[in-house]
N, CA, C and O atoms as a Tinker XYZ file with bonds, in Angstrom:
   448  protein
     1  N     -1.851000  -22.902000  -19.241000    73     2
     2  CA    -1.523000  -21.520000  -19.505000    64     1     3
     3  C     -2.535000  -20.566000  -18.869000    63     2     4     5
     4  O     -2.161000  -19.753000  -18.023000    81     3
     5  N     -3.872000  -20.654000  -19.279000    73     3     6
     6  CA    -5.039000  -20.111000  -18.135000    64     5     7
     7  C     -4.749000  -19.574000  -16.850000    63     6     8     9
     8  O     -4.828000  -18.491000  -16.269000    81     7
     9  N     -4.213000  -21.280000  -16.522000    73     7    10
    10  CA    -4.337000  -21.049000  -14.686000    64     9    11
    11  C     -2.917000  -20.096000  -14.423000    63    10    12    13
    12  O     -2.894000  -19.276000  -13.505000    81    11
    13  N     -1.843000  -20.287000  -15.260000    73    11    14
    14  CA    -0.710000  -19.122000  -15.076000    64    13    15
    15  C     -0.853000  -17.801000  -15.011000    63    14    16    17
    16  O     -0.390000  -16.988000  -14.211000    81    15
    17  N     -1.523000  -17.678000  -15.912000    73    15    18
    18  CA    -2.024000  -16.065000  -16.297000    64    17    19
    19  C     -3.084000  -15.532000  -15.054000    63    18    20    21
    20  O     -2.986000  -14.359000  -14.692000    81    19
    21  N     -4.126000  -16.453000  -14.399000    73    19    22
    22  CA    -4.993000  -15.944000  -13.645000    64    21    23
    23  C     -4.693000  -16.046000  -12.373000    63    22    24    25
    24  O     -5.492000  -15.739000  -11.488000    81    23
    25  N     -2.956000  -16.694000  -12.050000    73    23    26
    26  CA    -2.280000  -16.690000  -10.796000    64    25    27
    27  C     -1.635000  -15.384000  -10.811000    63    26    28    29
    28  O     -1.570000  -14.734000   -9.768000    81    27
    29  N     -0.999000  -14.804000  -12.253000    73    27    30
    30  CA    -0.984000  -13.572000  -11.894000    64    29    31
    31  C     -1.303000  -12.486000  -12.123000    63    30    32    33
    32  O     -1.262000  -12.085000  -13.286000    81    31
    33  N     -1.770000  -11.575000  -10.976000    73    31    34
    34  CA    -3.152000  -10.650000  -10.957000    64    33    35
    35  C     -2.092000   -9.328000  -12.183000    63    34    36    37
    36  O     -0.882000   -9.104000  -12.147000    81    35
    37  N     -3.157000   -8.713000  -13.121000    73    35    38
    38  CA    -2.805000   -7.964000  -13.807000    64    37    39
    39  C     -2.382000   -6.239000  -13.047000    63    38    40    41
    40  O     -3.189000   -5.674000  -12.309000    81    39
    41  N     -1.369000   -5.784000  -13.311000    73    39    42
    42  CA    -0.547000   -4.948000  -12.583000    64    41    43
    43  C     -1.707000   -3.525000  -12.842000    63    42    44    45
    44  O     -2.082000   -2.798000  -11.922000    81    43
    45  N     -2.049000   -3.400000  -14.024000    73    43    46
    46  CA    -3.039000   -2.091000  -14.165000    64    45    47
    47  C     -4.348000   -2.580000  -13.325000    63    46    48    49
    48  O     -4.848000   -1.617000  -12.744000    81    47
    49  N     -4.940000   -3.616000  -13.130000    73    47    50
    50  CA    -6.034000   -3.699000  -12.076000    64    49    51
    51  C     -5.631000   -3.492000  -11.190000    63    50    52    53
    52  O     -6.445000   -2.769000  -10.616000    81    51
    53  N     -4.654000   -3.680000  -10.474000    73    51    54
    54  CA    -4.124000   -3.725000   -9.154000    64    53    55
    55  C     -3.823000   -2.280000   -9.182000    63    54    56    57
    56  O     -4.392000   -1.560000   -8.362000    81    55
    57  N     -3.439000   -2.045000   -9.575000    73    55    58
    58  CA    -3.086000   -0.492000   -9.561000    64    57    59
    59  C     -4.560000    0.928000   -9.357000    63    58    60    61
    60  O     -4.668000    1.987000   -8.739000    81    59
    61  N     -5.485000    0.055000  -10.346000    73    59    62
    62  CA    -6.847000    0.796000   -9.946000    64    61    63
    63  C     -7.429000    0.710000   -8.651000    63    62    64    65
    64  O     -7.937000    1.637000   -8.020000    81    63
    65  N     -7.307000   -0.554000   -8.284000    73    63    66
    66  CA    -7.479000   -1.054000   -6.938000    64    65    67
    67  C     -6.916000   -0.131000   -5.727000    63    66    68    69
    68  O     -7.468000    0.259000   -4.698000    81    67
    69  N     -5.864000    0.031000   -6.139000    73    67    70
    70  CA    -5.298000    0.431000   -5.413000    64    69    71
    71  C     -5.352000    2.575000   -5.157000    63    70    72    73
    72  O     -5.046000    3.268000   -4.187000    81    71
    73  N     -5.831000    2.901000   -6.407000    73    71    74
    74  CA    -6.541000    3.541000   -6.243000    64    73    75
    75  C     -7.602000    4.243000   -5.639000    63    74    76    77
    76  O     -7.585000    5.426000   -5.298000    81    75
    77  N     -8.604000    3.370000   -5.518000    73    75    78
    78  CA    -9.442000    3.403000   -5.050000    64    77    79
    79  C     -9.421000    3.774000   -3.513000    63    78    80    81
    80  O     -9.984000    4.702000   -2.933000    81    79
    81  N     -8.548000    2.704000   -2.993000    73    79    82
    82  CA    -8.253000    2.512000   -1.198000    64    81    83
    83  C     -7.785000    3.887000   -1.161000    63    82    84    85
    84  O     -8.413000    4.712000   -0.497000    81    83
    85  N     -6.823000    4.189000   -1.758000    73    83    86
    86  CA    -6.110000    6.079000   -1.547000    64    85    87
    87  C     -7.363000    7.169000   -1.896000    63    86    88    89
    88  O     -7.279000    8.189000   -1.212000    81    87
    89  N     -7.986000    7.152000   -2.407000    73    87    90
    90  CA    -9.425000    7.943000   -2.334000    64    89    91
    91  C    -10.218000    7.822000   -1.292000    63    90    92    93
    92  O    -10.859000    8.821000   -0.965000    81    91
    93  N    -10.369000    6.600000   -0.531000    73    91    94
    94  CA   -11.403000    6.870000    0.546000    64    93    95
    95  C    -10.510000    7.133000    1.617000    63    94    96    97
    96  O    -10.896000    7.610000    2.684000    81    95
    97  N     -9.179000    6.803000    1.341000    73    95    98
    98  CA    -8.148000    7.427000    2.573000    64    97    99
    99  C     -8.020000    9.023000    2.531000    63    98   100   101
   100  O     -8.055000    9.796000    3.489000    81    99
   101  N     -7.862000    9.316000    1.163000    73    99   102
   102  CA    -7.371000   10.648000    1.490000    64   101   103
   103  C     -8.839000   11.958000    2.068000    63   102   104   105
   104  O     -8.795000   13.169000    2.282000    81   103
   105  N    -10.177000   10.761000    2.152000    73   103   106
   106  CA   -11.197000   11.268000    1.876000    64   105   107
   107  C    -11.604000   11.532000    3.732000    63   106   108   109
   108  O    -12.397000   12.366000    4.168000    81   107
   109  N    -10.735000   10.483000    4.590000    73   107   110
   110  CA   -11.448000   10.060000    5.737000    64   109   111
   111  C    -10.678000   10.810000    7.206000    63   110   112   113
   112  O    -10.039000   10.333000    8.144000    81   111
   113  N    -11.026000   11.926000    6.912000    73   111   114
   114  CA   -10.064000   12.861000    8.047000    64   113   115
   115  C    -11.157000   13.872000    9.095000    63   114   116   117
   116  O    -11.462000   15.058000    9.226000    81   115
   117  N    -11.512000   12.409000    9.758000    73   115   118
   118  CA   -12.260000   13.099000   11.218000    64   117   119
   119  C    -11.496000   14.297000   12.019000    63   118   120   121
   120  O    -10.275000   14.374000   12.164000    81   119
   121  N    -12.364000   15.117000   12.456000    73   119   122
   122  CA   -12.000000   16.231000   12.532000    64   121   123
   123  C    -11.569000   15.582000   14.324000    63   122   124   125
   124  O    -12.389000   14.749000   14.710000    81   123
   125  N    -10.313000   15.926000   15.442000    73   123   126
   126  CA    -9.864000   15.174000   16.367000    64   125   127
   127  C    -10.695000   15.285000   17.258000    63   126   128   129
   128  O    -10.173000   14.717000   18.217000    81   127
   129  N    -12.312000   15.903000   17.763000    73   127   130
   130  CA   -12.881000   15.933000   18.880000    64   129   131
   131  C    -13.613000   14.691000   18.336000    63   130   132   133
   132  O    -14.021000   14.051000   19.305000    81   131
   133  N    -13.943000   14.093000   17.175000    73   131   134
   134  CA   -14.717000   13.040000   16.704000    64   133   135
   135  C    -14.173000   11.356000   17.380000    63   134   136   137
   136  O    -14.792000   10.455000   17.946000    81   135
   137  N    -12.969000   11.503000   17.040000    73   135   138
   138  CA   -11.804000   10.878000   17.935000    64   137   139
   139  C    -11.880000   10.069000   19.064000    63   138   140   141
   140  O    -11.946000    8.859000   19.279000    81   139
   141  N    -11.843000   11.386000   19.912000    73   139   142
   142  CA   -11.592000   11.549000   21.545000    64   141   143
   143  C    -11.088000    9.948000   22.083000    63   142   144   145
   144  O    -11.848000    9.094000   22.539000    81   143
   145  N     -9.835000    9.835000   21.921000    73   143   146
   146  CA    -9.275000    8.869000   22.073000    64   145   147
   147  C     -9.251000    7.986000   21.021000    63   146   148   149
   148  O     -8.145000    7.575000   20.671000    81   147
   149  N    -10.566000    7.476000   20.244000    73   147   150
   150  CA   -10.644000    6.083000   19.749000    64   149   151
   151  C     -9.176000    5.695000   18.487000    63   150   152   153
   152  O     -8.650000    6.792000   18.295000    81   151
   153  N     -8.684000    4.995000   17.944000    73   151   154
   154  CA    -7.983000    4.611000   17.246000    64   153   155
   155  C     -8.347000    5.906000   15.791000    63   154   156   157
   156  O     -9.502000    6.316000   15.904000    81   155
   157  N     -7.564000    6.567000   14.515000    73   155   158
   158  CA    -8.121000    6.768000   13.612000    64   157   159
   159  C     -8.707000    6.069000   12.883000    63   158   160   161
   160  O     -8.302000    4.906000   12.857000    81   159
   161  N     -9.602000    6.338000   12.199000    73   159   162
   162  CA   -10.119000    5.370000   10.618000    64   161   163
   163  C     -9.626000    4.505000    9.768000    63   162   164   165
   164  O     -9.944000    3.338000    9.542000    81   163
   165  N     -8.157000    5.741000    8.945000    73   163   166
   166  CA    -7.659000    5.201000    8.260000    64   165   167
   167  C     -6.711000    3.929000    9.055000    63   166   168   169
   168  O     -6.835000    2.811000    8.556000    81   167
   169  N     -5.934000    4.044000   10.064000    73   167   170
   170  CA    -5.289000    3.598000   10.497000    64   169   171
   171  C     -5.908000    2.187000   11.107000    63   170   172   173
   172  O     -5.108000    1.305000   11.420000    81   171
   173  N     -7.255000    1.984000   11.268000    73   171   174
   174  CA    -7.938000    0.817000   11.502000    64   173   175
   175  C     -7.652000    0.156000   10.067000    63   174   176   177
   176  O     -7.144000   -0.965000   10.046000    81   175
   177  N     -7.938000    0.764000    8.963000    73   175   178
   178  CA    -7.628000    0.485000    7.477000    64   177   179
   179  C     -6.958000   -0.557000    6.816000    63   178   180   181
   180  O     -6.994000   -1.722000    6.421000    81   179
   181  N     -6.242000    0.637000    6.923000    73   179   182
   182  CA    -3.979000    0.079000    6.580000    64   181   183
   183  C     -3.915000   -0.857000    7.485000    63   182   184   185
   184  O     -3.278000   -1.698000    6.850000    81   183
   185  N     -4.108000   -1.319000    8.490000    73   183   186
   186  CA    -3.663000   -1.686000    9.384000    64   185   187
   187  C     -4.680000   -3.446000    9.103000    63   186   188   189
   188  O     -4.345000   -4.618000    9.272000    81   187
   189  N     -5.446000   -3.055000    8.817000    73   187   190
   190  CA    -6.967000   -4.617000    8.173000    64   189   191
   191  C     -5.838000   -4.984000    6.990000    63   190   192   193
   192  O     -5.285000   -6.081000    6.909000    81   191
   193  N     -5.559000   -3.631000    5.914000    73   191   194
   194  CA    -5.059000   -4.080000    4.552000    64   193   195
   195  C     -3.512000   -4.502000    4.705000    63   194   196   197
   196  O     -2.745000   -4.437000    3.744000    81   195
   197  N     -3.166000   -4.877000    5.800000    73   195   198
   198  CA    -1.544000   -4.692000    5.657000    64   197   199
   199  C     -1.443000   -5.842000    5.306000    63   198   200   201
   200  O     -0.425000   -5.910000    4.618000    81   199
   201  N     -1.910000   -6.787000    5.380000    73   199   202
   202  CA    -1.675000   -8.442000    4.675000    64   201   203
   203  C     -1.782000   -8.190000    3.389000    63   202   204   205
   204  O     -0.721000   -8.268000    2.769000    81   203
   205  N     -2.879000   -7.867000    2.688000    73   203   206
   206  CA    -2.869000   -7.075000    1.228000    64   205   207
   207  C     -1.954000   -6.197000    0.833000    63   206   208   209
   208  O     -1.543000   -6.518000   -0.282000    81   207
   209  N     -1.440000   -5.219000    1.247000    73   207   210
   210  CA    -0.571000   -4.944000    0.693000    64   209   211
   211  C      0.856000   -5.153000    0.538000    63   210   212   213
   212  O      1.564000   -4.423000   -0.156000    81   211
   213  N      1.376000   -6.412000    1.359000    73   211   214
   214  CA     2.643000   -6.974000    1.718000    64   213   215
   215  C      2.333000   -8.145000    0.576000    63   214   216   217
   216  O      3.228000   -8.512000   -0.185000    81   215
   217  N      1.256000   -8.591000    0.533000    73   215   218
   218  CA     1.065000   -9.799000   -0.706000    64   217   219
   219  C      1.002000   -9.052000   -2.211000    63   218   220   221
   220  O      1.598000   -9.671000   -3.092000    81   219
   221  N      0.541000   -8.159000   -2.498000    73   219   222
   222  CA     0.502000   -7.252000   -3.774000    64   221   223
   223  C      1.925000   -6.792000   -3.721000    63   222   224   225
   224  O      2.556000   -7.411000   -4.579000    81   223
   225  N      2.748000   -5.888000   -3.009000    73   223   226
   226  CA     4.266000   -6.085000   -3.156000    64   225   227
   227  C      4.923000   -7.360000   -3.281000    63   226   228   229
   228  O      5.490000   -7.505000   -4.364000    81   227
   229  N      4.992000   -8.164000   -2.612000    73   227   230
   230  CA     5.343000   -9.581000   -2.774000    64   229   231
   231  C      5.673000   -9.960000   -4.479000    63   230   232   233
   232  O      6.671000  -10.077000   -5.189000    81   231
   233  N      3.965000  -10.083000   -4.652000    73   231   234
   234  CA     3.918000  -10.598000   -6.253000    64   233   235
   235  C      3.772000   -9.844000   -7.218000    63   234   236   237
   236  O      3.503000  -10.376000   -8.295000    81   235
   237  N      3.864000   -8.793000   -7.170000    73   235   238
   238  CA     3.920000   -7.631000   -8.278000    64   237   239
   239  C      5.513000   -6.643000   -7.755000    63   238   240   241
   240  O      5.555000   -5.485000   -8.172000    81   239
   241  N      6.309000   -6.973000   -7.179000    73   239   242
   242  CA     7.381000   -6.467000   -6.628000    64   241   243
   243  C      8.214000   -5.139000   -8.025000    63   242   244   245
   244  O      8.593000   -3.978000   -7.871000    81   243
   245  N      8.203000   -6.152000   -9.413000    73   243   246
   246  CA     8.914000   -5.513000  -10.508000    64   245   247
   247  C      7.760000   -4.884000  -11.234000    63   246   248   249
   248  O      7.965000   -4.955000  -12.446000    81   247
   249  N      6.489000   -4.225000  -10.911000    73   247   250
   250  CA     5.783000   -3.206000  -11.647000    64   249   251
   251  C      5.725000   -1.786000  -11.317000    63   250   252   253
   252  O      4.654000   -1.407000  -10.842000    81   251
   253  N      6.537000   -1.026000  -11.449000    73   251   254
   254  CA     6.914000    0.348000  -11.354000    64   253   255
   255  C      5.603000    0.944000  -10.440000    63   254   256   257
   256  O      5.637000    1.567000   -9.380000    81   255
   257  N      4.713000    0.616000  -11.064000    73   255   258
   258  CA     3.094000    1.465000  -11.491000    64   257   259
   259  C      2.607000    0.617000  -10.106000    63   258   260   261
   260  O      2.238000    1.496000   -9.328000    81   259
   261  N      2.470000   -0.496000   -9.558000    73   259   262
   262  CA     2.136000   -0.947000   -8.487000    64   261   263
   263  C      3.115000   -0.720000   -7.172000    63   262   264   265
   264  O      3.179000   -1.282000   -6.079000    81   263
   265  N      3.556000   -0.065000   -7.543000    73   263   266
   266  CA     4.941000    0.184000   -6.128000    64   265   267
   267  C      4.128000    1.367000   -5.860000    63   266   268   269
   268  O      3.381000    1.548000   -4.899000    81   267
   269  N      4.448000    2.381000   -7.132000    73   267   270
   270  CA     4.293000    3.710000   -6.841000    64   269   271
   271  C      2.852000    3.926000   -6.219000    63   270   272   273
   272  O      2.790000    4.494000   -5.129000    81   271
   273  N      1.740000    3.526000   -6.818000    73   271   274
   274  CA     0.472000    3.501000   -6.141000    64   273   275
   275  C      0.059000    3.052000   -4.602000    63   274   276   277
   276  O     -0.774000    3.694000   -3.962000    81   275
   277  N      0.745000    1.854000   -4.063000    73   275   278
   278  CA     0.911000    1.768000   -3.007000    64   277   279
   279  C      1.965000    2.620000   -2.111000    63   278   280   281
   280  O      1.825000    2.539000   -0.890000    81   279
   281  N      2.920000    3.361000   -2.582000    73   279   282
   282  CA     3.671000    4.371000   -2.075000    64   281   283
   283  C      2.895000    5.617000   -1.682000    63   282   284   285
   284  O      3.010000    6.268000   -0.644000    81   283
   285  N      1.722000    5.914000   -3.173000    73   283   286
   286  CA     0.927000    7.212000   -2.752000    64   285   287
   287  C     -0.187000    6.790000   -1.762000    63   286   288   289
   288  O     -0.734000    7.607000   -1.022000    81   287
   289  N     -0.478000    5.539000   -1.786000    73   287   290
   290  CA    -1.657000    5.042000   -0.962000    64   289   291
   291  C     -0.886000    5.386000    0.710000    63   290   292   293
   292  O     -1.408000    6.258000    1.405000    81   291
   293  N      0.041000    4.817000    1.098000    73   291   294
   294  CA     0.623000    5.563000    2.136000    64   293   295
   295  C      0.791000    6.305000    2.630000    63   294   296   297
   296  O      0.835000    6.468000    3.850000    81   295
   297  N      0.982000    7.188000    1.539000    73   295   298
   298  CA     1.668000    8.777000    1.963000    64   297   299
   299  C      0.322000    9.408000    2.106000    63   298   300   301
   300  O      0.306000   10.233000    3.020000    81   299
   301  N     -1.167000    9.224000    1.277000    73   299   302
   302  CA    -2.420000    9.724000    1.679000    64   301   303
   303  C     -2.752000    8.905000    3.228000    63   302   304   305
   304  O     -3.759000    9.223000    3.861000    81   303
   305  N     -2.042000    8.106000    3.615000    73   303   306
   306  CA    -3.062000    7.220000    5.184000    64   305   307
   307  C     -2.263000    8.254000    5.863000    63   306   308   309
   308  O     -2.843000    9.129000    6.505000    81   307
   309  N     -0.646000    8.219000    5.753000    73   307   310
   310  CA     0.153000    9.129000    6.922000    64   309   311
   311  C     -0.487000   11.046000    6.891000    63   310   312   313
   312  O     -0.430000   11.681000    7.944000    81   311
   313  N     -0.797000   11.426000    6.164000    73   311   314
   314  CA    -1.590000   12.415000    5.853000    64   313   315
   315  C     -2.631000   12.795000    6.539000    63   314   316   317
   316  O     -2.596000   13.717000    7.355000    81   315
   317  N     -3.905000   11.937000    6.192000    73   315   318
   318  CA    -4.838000   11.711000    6.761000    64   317   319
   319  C     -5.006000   11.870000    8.944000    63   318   320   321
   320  O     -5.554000   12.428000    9.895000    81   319
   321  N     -3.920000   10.754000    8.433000    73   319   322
   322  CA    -4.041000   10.047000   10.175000    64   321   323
   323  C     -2.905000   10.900000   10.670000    63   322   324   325
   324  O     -3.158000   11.155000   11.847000    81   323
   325  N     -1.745000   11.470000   10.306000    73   323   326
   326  CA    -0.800000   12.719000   10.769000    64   325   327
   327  C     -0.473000   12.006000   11.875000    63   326   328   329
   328  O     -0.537000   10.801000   11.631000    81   327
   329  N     -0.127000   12.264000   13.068000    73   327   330
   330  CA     0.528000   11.811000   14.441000    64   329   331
   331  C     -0.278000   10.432000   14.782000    63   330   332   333
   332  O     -0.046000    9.653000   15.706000    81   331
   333  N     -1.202000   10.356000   13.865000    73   331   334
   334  CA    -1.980000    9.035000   14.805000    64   333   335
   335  C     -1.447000    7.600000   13.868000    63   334   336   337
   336  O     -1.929000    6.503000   14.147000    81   335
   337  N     -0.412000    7.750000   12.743000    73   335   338
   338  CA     0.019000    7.144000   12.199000    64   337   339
   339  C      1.401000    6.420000   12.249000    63   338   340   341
   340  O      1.987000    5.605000   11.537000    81   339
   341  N      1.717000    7.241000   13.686000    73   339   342
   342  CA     3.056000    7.263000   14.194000    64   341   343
   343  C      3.427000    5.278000   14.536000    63   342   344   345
   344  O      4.582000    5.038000   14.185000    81   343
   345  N      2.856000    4.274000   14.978000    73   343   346
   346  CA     2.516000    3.695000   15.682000    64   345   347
   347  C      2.821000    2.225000   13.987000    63   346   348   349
   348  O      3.086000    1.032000   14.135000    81   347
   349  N      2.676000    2.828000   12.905000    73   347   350
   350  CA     3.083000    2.083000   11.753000    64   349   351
   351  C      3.843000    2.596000   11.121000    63   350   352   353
   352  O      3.902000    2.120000    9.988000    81   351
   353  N      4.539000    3.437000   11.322000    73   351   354
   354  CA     5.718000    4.286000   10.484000    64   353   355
   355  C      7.025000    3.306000   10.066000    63   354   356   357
   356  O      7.425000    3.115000    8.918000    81   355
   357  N      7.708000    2.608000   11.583000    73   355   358
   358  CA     8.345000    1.937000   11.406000    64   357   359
   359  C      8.584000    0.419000    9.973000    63   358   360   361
   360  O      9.309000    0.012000    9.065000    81   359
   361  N      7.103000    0.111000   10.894000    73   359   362
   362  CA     6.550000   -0.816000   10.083000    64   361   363
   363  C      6.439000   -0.659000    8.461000    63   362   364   365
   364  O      6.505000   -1.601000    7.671000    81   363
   365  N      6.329000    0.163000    8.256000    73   363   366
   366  CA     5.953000    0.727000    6.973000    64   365   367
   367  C      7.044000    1.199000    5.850000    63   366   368   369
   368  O      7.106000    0.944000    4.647000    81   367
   369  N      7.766000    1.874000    6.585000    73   367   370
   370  CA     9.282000    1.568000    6.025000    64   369   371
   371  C      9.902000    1.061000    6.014000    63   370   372   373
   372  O     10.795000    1.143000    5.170000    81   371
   373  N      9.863000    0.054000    7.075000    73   371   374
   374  CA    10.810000   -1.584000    6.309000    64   373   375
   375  C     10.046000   -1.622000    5.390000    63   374   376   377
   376  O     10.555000   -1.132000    4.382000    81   375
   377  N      8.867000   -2.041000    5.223000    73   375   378
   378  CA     8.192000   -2.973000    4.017000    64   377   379
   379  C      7.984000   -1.952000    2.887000    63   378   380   381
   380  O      7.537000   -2.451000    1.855000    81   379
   381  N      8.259000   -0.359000    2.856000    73   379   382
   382  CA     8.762000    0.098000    1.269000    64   381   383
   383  C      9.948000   -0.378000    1.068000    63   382   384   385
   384  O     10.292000   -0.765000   -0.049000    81   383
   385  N     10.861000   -0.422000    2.280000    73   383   386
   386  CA    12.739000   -0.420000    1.839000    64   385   387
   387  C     12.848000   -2.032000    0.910000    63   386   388   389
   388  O     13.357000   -2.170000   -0.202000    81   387
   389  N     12.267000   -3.013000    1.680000    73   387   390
   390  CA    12.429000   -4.384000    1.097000    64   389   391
   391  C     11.625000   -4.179000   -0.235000    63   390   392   393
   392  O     12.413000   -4.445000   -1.143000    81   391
   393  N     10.485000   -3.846000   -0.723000    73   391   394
   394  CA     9.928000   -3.999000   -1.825000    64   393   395
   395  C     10.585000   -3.066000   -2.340000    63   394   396   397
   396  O     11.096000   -3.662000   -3.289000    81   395
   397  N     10.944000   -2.023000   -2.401000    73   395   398
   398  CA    11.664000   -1.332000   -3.742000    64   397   399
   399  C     13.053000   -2.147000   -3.900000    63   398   400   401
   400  O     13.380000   -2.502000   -5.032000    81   399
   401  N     13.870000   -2.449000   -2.804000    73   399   402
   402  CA    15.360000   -3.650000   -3.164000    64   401   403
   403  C     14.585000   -4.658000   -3.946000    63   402   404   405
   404  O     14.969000   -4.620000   -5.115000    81   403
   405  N     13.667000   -5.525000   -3.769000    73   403   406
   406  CA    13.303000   -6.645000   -4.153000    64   405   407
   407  C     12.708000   -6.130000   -5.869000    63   406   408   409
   408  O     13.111000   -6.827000   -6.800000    81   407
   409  N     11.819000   -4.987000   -6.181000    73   407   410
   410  CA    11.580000   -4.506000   -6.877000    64   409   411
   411  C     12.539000   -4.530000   -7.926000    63   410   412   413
   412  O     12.345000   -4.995000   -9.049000    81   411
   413  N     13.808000   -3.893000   -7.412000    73   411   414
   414  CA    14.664000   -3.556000   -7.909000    64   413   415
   415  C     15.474000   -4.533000   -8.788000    63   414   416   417
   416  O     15.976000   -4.357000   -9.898000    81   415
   417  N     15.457000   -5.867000   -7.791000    73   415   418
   418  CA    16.566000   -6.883000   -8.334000    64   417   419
   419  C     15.278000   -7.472000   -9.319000    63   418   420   421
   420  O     15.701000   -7.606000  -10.467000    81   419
   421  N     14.263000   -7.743000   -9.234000    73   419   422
   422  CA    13.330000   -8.437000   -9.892000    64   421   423
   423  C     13.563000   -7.375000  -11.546000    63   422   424   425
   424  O     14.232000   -7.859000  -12.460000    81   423
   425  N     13.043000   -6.235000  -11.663000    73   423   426
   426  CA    13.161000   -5.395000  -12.601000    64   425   427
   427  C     14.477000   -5.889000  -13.543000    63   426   428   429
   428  O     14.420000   -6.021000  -14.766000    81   427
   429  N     15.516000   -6.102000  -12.819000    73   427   430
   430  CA    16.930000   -6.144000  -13.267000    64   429   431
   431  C     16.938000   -7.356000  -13.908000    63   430   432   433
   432  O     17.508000   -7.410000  -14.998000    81   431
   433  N     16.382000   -8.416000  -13.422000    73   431   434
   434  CA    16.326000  -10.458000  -13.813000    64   433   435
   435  C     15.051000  -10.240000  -15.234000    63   434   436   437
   436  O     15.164000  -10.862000  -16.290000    81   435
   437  N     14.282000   -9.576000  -15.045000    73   435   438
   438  CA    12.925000   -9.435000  -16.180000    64   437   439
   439  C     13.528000   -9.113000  -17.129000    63   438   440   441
   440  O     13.240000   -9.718000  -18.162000    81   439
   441  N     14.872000   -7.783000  -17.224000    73   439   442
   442  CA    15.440000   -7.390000  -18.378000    64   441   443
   443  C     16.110000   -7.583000  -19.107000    63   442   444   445
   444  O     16.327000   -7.074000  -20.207000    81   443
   445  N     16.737000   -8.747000  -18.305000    73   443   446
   446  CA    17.492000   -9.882000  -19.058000    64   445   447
   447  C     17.653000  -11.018000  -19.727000    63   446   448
   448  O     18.777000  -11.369000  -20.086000    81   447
């Protein structure tokens, strides 16, 4: 029973966690001569965390509170990084569209 419970990660930690990453995102907005070409910050980021956050949707798919936090964690990187974010947009909306469907049907099987 232990090892069940500590396979799966608790949805309010994850959620603080996730927190956190949207604070130093919404925090990290080089002004564009700082730039001058190189890749943005955040977008080096998201882009390190995207295995993390495709595995935290994955296994937390039916927690309202972990969707939405990684939804605002997004919407602060596209913010941040504005046109320089263009380049994961695609990317990024498949993988809300599948986790809120998957979300969705999971939510629906839990309530039953």
């Amino acid at each position: 029973r232990a090892s069940a419970a500590a396979a799966q990660p608790d949805p309010r930690s994850v959620a603080r966690e996730l927190d956190r990453v949207t604070a130093v995102v919404r925090c990290a907005s080089p002004p564009p001569e700082l730039l001058q070409g190189r890749p943005h910050p955040v977008l080096i980021v998201v882009e390190r965390l995207w295995p993390t956050f495709e595995a935290v949707a994955a296994r937390l798919r039916a927690s309202h509170l972990v969707v939405e936090k990684l939804c605002r964690c997004y919407k602060h990187a596209m913010r941040s990084c504005r046109k320089h974010f263009e380049p994961l947009l695609q990317r990024m909306t498949a993988h809300l569209v599948t986790s809120l469907e998957e979300g969705v049907v999971a939510a629906a099987a839990s309530s039953q």
